[in-house]
C-alpha positions as CSV (number, residue, x, y, z in Angstrom):
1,X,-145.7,16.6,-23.8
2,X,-146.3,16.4,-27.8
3,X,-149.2,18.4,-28.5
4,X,-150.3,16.3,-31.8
5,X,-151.0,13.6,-30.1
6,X,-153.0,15.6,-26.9
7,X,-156.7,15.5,-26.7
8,X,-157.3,18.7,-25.4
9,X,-154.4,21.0,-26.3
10,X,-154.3,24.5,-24.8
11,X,-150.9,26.4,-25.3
12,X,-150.6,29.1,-22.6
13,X,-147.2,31.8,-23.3
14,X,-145.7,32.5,-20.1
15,X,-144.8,36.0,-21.3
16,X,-148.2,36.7,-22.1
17,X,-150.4,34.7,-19.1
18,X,-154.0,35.4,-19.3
19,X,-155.4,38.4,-16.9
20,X,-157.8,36.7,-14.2
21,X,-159.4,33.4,-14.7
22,X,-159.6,31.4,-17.6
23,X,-162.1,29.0,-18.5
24,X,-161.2,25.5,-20.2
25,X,-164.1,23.9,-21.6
26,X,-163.4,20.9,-23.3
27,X,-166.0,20.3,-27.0
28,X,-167.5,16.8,-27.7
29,X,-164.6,15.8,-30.2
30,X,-162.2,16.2,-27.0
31,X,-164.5,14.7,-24.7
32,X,-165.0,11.3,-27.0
33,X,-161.2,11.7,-27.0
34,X,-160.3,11.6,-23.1
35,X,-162.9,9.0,-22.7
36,X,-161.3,6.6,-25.3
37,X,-157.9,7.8,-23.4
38,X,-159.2,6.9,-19.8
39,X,-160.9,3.9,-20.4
40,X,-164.6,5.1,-19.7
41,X,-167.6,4.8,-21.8
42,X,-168.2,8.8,-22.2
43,X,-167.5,12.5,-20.7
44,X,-170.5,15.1,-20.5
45,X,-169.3,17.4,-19.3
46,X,-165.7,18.9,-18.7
47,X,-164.2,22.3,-17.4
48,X,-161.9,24.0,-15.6
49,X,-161.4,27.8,-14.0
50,X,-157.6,28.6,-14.1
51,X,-156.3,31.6,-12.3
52,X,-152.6,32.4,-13.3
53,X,-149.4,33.4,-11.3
54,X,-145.3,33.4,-11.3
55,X,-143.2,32.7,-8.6
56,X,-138.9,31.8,-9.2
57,X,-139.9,32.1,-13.0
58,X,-142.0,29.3,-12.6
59,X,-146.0,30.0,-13.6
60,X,-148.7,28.7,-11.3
61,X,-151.5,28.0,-12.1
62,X,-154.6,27.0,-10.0
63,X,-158.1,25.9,-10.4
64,X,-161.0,24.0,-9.9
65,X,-162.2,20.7,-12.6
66,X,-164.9,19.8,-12.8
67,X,-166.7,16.9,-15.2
68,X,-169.3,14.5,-15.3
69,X,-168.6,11.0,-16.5
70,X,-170.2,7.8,-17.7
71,X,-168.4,4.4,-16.5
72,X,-168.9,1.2,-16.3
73,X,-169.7,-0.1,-12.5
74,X,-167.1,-1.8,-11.2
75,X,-169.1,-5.0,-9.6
76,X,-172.5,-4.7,-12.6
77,X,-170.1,-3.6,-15.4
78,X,-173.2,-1.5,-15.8
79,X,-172.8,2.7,-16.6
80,X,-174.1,5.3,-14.4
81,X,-173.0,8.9,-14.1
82,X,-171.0,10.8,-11.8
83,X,-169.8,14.0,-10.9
84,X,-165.9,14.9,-10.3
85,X,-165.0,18.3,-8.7
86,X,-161.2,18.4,-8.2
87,X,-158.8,21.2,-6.7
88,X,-155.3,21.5,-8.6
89,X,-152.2,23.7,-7.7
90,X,-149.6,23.2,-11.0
91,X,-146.0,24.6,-11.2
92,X,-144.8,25.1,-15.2
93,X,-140.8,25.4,-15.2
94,X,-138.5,25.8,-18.4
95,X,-136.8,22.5,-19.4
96,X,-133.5,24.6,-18.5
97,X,-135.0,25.3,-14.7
98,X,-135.1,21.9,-13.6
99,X,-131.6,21.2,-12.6
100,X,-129.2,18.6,-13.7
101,X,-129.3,15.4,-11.8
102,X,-126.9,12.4,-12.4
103,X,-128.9,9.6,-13.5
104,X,-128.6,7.2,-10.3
105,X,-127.9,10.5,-8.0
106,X,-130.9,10.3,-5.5
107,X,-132.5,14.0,-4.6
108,X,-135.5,14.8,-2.0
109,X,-138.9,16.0,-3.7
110,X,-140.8,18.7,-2.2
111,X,-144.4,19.3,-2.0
112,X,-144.2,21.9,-4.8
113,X,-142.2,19.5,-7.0
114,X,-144.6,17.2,-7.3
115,X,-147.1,19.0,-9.7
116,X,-144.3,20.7,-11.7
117,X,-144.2,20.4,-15.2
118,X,-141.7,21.1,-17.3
119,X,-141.9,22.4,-21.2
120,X,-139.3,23.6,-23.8
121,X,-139.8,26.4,-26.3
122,X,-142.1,29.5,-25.7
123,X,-145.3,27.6,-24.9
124,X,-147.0,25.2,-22.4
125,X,-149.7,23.0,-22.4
126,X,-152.3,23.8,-20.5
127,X,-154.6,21.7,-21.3
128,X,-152.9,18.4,-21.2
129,X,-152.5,19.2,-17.6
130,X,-155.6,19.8,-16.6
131,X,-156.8,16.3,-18.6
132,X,-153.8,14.7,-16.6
133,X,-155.3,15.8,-13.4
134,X,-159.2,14.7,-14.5
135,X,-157.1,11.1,-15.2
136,X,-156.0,11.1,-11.7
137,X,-159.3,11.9,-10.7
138,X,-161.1,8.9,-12.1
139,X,-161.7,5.9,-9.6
140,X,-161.2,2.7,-12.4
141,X,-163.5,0.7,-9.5
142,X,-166.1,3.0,-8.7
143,X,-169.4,1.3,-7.7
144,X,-172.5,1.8,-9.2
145,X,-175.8,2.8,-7.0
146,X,-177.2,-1.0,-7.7
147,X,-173.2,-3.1,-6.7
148,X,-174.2,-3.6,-2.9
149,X,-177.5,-5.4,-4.3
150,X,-175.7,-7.4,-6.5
151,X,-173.1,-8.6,-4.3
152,X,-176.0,-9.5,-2.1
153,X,-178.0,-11.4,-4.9
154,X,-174.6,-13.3,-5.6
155,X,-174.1,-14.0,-2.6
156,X,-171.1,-12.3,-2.2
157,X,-169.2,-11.1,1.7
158,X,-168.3,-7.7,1.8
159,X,-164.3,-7.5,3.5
160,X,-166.1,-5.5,6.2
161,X,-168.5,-8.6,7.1
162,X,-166.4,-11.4,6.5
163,X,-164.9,-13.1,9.3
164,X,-161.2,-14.2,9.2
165,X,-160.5,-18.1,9.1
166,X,-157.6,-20.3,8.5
167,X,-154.9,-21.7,10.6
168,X,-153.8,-18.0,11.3
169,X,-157.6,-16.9,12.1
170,X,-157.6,-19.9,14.8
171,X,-154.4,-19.6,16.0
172,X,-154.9,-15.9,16.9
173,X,-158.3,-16.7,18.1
174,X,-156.8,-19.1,20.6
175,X,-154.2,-16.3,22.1
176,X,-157.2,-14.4,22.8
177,X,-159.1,-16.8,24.7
């Protein structure tokens, strides 16, 4: 991860983890930032508690986001607001602790290996995790509170309430008869 190109960059030392929990909030600058970044019209709000441990000279770090953010509706292409409360669990290894692999060599993942993150020097990026994990958090087709109206004014079938048809649709209605 380059941290001159990172929106909201918050180097942690390993050596020197913060005592109890640690509170990421992210200014307006940043905010603006991610938005442009995510591809939605604005973040009010954005923070994180952190709590801090080591395990295999790995650091974990877990925590709670939590933000509130301005998109356009999915069916109106109309903004509303929304609140996101994730959960995260991350694993930070040295570039040197993540093994060698051949490049075609197929190996098994774990359920820890999927959050790890690995970083060279004496520093990590805290940050740029955390706005990783917000990014995975945003739903690109979330509906606005007026989209089932719309579809209704439009005339538009829900897949719930439309009813199959076509030569499979009648041929498997005619085995069931």
């Amino acid at each position: 991860m380059s941290t001159e190109t990172n929106e909201l960059v918050r180097l942690i030392k390993p050596r020197a983890l913060p005592a109890g929990t640690m509170t990421v909030e992210a200014n307006e600058a940043e905010r603006a930032a991610l938005a442009k970044r995510f591809g939605i019209s604005a973040i009010h709000a954005f923070t994180a508690e952190v709590e801090f441990g080591e395990k295999d000279g790995a650091v974990l770090a877990e925590g709670k986001l939590a933000a509130t953010l301005e998109q356009p509706c999915a069916v109106t292409r109309e903004d509303f607001t929304y609140d996101v409360s994730e959960a995260f669990s991350l694993r930070f290894v040295p570039a040197a602790g993540m093994g060698d692999y051949e490049e075609d060599e197929e190996f098994e993942l774990t359920e820890e290996d999927l959050d790890e993150i690995e970083y060279e020097g004496e520093t990590f990026d805290l940050g740029e995790a955390i706005a990783q994990e917000l990014g995975l958090a945003i739903d690109p087709y979330r509906e606005g509170p007026d989209a089932d109206e719309r579809r209704e004014e439009a005339g538009i079938e829900s897949d719930e309430d439309r009813k199959p048809s076509g030569p499979l649709a009648e041929a498997l209605s005619a085995l069931k008869k």
